[in-house]
Biopython code that builds the backbone (N, CA, C, O; Angstrom):
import numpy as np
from Bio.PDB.StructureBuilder import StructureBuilder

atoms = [
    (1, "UNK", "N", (69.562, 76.660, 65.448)),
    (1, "UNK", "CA", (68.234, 76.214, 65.096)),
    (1, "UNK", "C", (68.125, 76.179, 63.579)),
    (1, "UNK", "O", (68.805, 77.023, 62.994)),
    (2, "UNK", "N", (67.438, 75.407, 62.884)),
    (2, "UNK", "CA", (67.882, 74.691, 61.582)),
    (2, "UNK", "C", (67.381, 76.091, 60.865)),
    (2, "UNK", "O", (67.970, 76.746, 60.005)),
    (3, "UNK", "N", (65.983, 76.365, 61.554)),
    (3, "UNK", "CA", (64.972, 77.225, 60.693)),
    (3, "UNK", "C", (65.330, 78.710, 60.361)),
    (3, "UNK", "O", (64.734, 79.512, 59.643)),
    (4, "UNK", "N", (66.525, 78.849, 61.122)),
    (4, "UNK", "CA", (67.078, 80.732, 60.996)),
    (4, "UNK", "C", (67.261, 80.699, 59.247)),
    (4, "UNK", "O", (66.655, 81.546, 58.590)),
    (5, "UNK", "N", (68.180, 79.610, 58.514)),
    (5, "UNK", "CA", (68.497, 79.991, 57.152)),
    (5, "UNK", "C", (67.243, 79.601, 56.462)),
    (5, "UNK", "O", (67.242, 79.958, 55.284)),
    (6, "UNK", "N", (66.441, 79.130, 56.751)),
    (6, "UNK", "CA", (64.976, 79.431, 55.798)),
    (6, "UNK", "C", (63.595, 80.134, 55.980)),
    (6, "UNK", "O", (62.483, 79.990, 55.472)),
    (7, "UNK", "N", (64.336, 81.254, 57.263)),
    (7, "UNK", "CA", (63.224, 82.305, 57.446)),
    (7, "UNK", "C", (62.277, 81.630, 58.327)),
    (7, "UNK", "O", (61.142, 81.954, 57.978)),
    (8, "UNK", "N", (62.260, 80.959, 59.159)),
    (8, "UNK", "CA", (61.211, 79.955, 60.118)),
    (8, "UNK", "C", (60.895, 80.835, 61.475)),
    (8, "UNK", "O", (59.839, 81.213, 61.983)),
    (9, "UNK", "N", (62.323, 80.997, 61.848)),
    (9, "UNK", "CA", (62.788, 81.847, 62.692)),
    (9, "UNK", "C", (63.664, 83.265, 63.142)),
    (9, "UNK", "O", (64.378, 83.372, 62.146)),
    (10, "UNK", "N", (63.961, 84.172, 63.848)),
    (10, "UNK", "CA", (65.081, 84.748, 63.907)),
    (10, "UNK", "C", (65.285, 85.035, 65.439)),
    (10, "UNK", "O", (64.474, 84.973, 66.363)),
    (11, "UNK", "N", (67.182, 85.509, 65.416)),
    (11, "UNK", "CA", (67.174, 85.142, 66.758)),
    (11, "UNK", "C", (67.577, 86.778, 67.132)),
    (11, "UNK", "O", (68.556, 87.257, 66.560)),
    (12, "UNK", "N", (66.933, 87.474, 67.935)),
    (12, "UNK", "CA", (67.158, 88.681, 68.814)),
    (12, "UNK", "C", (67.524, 88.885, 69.857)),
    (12, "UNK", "O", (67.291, 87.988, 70.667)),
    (13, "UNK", "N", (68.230, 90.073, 70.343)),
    (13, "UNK", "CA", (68.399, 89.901, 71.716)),
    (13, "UNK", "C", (67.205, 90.067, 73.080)),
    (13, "UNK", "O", (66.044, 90.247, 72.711)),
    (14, "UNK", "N", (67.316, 90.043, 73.747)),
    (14, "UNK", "CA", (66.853, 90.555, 74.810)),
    (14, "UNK", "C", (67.441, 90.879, 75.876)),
    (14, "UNK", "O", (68.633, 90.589, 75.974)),
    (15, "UNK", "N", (66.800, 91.535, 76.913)),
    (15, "UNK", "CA", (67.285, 92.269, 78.203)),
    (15, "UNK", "C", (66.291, 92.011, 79.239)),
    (15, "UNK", "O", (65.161, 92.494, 79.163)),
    (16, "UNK", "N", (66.740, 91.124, 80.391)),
    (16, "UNK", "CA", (65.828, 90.710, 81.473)),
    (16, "UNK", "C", (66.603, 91.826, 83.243)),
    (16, "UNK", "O", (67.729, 92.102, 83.656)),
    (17, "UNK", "N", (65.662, 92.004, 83.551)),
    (17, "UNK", "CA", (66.223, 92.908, 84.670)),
    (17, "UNK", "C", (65.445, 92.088, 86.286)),
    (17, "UNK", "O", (64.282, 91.888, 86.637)),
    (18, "UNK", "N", (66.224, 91.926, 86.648)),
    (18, "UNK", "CA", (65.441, 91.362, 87.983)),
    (18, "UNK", "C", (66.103, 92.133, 89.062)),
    (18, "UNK", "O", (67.289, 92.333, 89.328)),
    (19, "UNK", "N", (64.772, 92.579, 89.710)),
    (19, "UNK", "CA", (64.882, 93.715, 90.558)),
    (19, "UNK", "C", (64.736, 93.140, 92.333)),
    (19, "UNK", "O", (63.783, 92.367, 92.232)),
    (20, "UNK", "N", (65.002, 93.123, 93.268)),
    (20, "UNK", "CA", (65.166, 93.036, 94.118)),
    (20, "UNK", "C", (66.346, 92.703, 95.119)),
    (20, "UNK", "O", (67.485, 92.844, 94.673)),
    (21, "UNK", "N", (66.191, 92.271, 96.440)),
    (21, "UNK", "CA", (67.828, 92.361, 97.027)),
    (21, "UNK", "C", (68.290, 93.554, 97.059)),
    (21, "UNK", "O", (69.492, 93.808, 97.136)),
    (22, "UNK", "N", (67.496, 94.292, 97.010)),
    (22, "UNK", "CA", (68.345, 95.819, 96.950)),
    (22, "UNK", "C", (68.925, 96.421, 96.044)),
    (22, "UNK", "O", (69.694, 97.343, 96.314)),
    (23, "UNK", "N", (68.710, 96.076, 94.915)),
    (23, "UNK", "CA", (69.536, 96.456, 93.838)),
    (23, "UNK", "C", (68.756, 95.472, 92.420)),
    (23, "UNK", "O", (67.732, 94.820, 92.619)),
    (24, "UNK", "N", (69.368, 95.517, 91.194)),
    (24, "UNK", "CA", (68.993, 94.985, 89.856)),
    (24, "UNK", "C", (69.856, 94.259, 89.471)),
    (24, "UNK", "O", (71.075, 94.400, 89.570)),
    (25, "UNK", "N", (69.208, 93.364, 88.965)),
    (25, "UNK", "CA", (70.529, 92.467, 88.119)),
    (25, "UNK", "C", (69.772, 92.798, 86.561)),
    (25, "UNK", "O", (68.591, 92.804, 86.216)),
    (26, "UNK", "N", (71.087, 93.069, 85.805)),
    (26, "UNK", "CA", (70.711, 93.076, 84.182)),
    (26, "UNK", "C", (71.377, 92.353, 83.269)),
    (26, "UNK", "O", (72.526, 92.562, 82.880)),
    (27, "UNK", "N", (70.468, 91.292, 82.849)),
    (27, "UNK", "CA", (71.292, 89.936, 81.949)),
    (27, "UNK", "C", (70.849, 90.045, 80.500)),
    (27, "UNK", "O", (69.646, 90.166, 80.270)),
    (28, "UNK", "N", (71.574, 90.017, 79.680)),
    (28, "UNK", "CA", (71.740, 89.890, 78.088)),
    (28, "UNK", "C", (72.020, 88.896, 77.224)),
    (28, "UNK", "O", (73.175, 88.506, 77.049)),
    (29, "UNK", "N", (70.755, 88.283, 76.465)),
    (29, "UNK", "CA", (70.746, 87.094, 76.137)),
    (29, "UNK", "C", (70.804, 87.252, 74.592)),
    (29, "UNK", "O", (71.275, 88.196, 73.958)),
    (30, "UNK", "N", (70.156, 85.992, 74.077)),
    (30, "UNK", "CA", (69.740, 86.119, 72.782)),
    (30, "UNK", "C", (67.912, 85.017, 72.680)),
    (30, "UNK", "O", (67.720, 83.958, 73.278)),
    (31, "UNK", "N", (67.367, 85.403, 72.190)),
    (31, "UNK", "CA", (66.208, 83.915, 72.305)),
    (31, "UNK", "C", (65.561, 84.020, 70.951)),
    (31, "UNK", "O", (65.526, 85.125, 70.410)),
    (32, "UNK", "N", (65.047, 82.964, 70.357)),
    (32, "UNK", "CA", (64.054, 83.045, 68.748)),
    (32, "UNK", "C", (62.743, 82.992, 69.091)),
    (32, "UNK", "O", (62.056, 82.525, 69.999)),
    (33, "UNK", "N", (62.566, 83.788, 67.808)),
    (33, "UNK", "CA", (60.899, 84.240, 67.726)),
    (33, "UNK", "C", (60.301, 83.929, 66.558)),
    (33, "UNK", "O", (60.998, 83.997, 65.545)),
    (34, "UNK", "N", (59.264, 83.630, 66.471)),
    (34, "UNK", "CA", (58.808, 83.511, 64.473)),
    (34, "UNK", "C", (59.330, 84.843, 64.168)),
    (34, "UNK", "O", (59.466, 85.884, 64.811)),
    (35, "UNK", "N", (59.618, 84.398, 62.772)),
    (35, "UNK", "CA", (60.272, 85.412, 61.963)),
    (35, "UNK", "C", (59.423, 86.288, 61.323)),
    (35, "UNK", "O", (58.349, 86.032, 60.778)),
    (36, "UNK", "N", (60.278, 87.871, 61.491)),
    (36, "UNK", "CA", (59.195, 89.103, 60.841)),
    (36, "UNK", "C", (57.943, 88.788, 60.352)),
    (36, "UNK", "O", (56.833, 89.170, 60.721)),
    (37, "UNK", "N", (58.486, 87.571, 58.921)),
    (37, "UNK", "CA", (57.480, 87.657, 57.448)),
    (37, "UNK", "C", (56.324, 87.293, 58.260)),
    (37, "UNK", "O", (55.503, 88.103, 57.830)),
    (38, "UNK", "N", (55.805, 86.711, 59.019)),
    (38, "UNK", "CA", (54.998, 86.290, 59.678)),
    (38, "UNK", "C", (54.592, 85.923, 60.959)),
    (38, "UNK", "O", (53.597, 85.255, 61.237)),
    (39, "UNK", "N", (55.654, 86.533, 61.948)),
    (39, "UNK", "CA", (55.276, 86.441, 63.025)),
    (39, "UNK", "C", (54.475, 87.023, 64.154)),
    (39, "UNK", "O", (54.226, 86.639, 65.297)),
    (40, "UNK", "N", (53.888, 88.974, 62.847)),
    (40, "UNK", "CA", (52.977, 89.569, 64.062)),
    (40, "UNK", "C", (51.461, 88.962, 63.489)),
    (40, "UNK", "O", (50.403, 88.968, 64.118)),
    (41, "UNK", "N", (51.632, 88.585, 62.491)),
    (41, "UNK", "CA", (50.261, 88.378, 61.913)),
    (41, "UNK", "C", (49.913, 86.719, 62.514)),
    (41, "UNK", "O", (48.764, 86.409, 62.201)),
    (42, "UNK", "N", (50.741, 85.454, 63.402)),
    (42, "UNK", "CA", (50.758, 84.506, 63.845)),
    (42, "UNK", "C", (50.072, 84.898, 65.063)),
    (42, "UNK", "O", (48.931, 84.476, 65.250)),
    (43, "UNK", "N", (50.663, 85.695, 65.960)),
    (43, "UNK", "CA", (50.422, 86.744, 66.975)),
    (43, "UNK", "C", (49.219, 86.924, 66.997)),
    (43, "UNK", "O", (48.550, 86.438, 67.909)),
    (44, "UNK", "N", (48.656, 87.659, 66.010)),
    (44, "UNK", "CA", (47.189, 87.930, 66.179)),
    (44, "UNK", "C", (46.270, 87.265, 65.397)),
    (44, "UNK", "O", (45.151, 87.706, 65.134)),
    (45, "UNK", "N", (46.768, 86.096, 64.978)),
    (45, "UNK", "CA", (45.896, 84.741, 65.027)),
    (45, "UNK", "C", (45.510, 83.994, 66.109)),
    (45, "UNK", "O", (44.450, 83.381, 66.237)),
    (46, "UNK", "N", (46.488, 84.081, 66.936)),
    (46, "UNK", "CA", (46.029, 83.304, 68.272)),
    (46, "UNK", "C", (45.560, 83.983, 69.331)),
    (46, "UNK", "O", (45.235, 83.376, 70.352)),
    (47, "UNK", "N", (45.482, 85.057, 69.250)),
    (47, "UNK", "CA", (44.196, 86.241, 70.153)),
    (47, "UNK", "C", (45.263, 87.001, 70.726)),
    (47, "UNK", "O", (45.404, 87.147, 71.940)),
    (48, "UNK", "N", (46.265, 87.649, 69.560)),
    (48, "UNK", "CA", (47.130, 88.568, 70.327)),
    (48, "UNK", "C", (48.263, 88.072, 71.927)),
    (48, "UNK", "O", (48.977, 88.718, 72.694)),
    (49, "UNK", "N", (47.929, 86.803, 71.811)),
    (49, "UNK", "CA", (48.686, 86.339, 72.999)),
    (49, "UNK", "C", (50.070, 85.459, 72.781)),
    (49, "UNK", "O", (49.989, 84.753, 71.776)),
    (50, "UNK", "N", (50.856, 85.384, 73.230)),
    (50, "UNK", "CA", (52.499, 85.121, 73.403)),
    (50, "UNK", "C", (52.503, 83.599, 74.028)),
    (50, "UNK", "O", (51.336, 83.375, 74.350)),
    (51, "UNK", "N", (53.329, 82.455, 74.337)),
    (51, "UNK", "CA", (53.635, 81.734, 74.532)),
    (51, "UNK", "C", (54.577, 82.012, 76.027)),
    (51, "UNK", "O", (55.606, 82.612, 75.717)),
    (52, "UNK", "N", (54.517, 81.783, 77.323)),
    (52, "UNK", "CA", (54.947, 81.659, 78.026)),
    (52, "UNK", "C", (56.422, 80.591, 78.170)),
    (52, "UNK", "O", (57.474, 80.729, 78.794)),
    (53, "UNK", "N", (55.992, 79.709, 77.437)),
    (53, "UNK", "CA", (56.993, 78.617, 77.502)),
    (53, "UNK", "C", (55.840, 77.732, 76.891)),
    (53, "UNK", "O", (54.640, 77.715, 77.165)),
    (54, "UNK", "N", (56.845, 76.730, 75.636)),
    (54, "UNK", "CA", (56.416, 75.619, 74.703)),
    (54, "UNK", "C", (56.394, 74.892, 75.911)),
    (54, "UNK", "O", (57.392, 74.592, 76.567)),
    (55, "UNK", "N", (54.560, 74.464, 76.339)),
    (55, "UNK", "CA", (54.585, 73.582, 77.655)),
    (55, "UNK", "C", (54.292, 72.175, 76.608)),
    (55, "UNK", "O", (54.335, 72.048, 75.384)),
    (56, "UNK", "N", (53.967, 71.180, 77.777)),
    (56, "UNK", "CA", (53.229, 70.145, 77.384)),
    (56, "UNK", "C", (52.060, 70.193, 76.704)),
    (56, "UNK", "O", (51.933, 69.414, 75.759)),
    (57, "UNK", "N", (51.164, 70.943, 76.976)),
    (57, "UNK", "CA", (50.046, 70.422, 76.309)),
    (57, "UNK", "C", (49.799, 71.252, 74.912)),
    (57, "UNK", "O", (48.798, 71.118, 74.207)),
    (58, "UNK", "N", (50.973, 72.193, 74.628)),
    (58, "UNK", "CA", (51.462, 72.960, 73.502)),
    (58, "UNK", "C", (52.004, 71.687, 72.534)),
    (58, "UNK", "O", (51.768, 71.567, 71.332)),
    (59, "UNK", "N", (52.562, 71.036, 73.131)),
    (59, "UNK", "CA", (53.368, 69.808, 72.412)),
    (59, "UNK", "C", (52.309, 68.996, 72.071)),
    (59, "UNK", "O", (52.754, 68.589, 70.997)),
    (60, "UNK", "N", (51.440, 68.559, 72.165)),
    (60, "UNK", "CA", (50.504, 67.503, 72.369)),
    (60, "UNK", "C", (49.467, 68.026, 70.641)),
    (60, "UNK", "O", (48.915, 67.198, 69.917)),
    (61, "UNK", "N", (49.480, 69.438, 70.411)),
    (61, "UNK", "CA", (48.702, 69.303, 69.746)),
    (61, "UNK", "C", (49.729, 70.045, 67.736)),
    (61, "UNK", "O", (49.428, 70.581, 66.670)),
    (62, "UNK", "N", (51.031, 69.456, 68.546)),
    (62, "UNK", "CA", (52.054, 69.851, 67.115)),
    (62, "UNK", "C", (51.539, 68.521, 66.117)),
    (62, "UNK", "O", (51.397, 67.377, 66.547)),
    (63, "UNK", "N", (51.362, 68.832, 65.080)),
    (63, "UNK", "CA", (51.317, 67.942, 63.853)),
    (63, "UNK", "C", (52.545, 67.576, 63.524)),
    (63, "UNK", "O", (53.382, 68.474, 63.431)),
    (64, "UNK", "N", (52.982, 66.069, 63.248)),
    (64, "UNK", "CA", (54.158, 65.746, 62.636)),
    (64, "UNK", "C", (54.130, 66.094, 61.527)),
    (64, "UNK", "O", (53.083, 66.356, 60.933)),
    (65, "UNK", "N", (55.598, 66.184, 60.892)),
    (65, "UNK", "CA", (55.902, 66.295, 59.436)),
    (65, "UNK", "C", (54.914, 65.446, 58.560)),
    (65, "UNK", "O", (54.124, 65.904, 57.735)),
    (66, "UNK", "N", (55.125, 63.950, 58.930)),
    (66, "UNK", "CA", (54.476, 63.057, 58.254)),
    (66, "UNK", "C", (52.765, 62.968, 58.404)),
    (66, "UNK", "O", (52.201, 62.214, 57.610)),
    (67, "UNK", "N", (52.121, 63.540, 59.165)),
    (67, "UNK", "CA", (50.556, 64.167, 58.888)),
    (67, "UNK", "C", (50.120, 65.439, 58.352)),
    (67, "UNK", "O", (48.996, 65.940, 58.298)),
    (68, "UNK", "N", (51.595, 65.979, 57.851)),
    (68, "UNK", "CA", (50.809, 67.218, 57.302)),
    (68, "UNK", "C", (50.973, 66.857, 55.832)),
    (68, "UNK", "O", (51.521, 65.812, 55.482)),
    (69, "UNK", "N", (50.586, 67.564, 55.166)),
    (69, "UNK", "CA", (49.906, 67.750, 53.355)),
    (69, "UNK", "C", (51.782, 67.318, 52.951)),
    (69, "UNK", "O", (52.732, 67.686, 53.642)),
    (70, "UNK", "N", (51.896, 66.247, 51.335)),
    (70, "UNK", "CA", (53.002, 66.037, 51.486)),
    (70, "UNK", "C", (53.957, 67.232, 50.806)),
    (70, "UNK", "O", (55.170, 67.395, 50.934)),
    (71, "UNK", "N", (53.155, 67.875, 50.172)),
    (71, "UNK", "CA", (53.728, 68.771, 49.524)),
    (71, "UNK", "C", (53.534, 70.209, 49.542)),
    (71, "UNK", "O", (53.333, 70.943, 48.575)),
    (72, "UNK", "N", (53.621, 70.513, 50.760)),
    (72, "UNK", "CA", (53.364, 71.748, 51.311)),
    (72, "UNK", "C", (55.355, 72.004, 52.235)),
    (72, "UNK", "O", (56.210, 71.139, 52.424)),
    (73, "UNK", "N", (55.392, 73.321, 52.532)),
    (73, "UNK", "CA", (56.015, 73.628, 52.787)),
    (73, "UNK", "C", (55.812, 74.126, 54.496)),
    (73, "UNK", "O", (54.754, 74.513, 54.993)),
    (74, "UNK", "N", (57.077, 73.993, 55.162)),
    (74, "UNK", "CA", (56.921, 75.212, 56.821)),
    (74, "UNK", "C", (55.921, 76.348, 56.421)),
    (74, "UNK", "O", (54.711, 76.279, 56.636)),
    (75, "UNK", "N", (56.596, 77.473, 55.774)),
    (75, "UNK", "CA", (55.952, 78.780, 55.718)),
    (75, "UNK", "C", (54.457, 78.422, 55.076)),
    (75, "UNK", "O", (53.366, 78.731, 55.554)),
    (76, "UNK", "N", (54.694, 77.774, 54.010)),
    (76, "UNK", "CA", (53.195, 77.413, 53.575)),
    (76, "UNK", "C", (51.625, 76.885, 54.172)),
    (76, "UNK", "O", (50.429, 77.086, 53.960)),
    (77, "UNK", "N", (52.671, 75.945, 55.203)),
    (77, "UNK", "CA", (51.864, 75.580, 56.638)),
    (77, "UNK", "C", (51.323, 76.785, 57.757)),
    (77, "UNK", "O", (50.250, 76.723, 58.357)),
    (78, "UNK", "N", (52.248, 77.797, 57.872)),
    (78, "UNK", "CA", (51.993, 78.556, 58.426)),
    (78, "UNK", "C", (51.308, 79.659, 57.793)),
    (78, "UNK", "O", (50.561, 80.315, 58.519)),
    (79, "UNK", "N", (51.416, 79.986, 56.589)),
    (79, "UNK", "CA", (50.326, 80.991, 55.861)),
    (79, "UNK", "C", (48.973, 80.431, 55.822)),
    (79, "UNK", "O", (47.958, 81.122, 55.741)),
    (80, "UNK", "N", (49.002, 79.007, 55.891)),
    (80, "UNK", "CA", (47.686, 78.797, 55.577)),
    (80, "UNK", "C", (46.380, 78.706, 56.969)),
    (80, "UNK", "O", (45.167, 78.900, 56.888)),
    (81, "UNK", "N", (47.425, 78.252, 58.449)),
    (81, "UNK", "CA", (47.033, 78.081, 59.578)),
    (81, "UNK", "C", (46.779, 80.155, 59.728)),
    (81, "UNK", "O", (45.704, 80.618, 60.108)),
    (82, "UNK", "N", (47.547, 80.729, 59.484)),
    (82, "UNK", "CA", (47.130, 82.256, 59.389)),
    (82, "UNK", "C", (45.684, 82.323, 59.039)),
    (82, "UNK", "O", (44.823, 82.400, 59.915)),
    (83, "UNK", "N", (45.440, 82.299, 57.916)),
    (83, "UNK", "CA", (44.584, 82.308, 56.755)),
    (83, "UNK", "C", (43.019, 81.639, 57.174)),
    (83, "UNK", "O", (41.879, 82.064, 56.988)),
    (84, "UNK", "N", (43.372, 80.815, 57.604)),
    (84, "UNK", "CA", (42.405, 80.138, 58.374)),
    (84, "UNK", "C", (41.354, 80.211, 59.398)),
    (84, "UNK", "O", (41.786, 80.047, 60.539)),
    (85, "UNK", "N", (39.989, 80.429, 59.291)),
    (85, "UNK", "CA", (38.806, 81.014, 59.981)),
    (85, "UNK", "C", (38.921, 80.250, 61.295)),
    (85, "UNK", "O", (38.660, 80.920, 62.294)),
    (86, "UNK", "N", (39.220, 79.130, 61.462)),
    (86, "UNK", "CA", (38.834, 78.356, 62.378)),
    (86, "UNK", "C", (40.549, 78.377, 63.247)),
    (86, "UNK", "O", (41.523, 77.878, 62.683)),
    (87, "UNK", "N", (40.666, 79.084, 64.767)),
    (87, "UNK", "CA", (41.537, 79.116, 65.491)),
    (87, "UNK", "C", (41.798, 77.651, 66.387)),
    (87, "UNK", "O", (42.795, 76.960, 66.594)),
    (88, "UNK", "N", (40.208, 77.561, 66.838)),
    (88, "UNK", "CA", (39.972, 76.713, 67.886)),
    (88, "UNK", "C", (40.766, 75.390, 68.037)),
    (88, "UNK", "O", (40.638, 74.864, 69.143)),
    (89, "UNK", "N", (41.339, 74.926, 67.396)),
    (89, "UNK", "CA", (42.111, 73.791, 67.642)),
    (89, "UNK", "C", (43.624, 74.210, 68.004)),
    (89, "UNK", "O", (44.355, 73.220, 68.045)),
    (90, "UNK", "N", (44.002, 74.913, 68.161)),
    (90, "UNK", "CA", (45.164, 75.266, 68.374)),
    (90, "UNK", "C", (45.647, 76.383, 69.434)),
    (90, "UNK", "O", (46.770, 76.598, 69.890)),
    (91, "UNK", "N", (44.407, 77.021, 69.669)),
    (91, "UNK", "CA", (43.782, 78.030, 70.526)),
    (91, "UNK", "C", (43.967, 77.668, 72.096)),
    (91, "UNK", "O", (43.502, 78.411, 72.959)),
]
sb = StructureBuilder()
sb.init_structure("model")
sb.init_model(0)
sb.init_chain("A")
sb.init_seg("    ")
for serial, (resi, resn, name, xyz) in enumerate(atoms, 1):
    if name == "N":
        sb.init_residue(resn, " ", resi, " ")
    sb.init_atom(name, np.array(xyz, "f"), 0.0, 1.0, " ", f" {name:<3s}", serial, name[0])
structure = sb.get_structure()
C-alpha cells in the first residue's frame, strides 16, 4: 500500500480465532489501519466507531484527489477533517 512510506497508514498484525466445530481455529494475519499520528483521534471523530468493511456507500462519499484543495496534502486533509466541527457529512 503506497501510503505505509508516508505515514498514511501502518500495517499490524492480528489474531482471529473462530470457535466452533468443537474446537478453535487460530489464524495470523497482517491488515492496515490509519496510522498512530492520527488514527485514535480519526476514531473519535467519527463517534468512536470502526469501519466494518470499506462498503459502498463508504465509497460514494470519498473525495477525489482532483476536488480536494490543490495544495494541500493526505495528512493535511486529514488534520483538517479532524479539526473540523461539522462530522455530518461523512458520519
Amino acid at each position: 500500500m503506497h501510503g505505509l512510506d508516508w505515514g498514511h497508514y501502518q500495517r499490524l498484525p492480528v489474531t482471529t480465532v473462530e470457535c466452533g466445530g468443537g474446537g478453535e481455529r487460530v489464524s495470523k494475519a497482517e491488515a492496515y489501519f490509519a496510522h498512530i499520528g492520527f488514527g485514535e483521534r480519526l476514531w473519535k471523530r467519527c463517534g468512536q466507531e470502526g469501519l466494518i468493511e470499506f462498503s459502498v456507500e463508504m465509497g460514494k462519499k470519498y473525495v477525489r484527489r482532483e476536488d480536494r484543495p490543490p495544495h494541500s496534502t493526505f495528512l493535511e486533509d486529514i488534520s483538517k477533517f479532524i479539526s473540523d466541527c461539522d462530522s455530518s457529512s461523512l458520519v
